[in-house]
C-alpha positions in Angstrom: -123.0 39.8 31.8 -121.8 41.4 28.3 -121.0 38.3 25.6 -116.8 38.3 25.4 -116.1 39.1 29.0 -113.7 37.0 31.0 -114.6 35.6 34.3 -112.2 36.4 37.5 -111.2 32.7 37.7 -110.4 32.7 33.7 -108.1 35.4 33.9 -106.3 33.9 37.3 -106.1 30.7 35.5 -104.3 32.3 32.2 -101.9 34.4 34.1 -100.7 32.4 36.0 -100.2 30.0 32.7 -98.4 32.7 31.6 -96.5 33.2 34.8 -95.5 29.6 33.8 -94.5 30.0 30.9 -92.6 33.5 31.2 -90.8 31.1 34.1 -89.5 28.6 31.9 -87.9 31.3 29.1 -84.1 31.7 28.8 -83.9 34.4 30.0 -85.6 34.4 33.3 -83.5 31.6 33.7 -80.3 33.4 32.9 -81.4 36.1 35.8 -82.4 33.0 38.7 -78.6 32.0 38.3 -77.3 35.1 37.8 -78.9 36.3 41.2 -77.9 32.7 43.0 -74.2 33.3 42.2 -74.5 37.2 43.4 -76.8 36.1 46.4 -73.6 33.7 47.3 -70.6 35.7 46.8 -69.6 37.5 50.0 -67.6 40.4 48.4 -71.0 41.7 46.3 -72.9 41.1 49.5 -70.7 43.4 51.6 -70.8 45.9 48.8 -74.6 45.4 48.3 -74.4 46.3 52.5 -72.2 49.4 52.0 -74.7 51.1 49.4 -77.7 50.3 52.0 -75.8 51.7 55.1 -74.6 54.8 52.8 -78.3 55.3 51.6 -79.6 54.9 55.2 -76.6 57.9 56.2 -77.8 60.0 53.2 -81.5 59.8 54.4 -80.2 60.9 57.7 -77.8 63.7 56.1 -81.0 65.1 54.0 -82.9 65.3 57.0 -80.7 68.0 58.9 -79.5 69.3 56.0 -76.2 68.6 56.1 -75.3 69.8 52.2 -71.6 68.9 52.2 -71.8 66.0 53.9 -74.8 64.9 51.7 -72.2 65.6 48.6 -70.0 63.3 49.8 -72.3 60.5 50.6 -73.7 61.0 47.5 -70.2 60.8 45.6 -69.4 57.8 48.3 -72.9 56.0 46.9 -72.0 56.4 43.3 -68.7 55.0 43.8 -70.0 52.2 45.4 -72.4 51.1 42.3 -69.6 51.6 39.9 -67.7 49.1 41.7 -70.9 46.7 42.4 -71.7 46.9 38.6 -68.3 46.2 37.5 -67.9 43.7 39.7 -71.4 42.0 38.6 -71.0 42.5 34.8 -67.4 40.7 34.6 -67.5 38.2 37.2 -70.9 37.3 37.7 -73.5 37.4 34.6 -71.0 36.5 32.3 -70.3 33.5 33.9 -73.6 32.8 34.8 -74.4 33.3 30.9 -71.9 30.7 29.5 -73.7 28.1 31.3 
């Protein structure tokens, strides 16, 4: 083996020290209880399962080519995340960021 290369086990063992360590950083930790409080709070969730059931419609709507109907879906869709990210920025991350 060439002098300077790292063996399989030495690069496991410093990623996952780095895994560690990128774990413990404000920020990750900002996102973990940012995504408990969303994971928990029944009107994102029911949004969250509007966007998937409107995606799953759309798929269908592309398929037989259904172009005005795949407008509105569409339209439907982006309305959706406009709510969802409203919704997430002012209720949710903020709060979970003053903790």
């Amino acid at each position: 083996m060439t002098e300077g290369l790292y063996t399989k086990e030495e690069i496991m063992a410093k990623a996952k020290q780095l895994a560690n360590e990128l774990t413990q950083t404000e920020e990750v930790d900002f996102f973990i209880r940012a995504e408990a409080q969303i994971n928990q709070n029944t009107k994102i969730q029911g949004l969250i399962d509007e966007v998937k059931a409107k995606q799953k419609e759309l798929v269908n709507l592309k398929h037989y080519k259904k172009t005005e109907a795949i407008k509105k879906t569409e339209a439907e869709i982006e309305d959706l995340h406009k709510k969802l990210m409203t919704f997430r920025l002012s209720k949710n991350l903020s709060a979970a960021k003053q903790k």
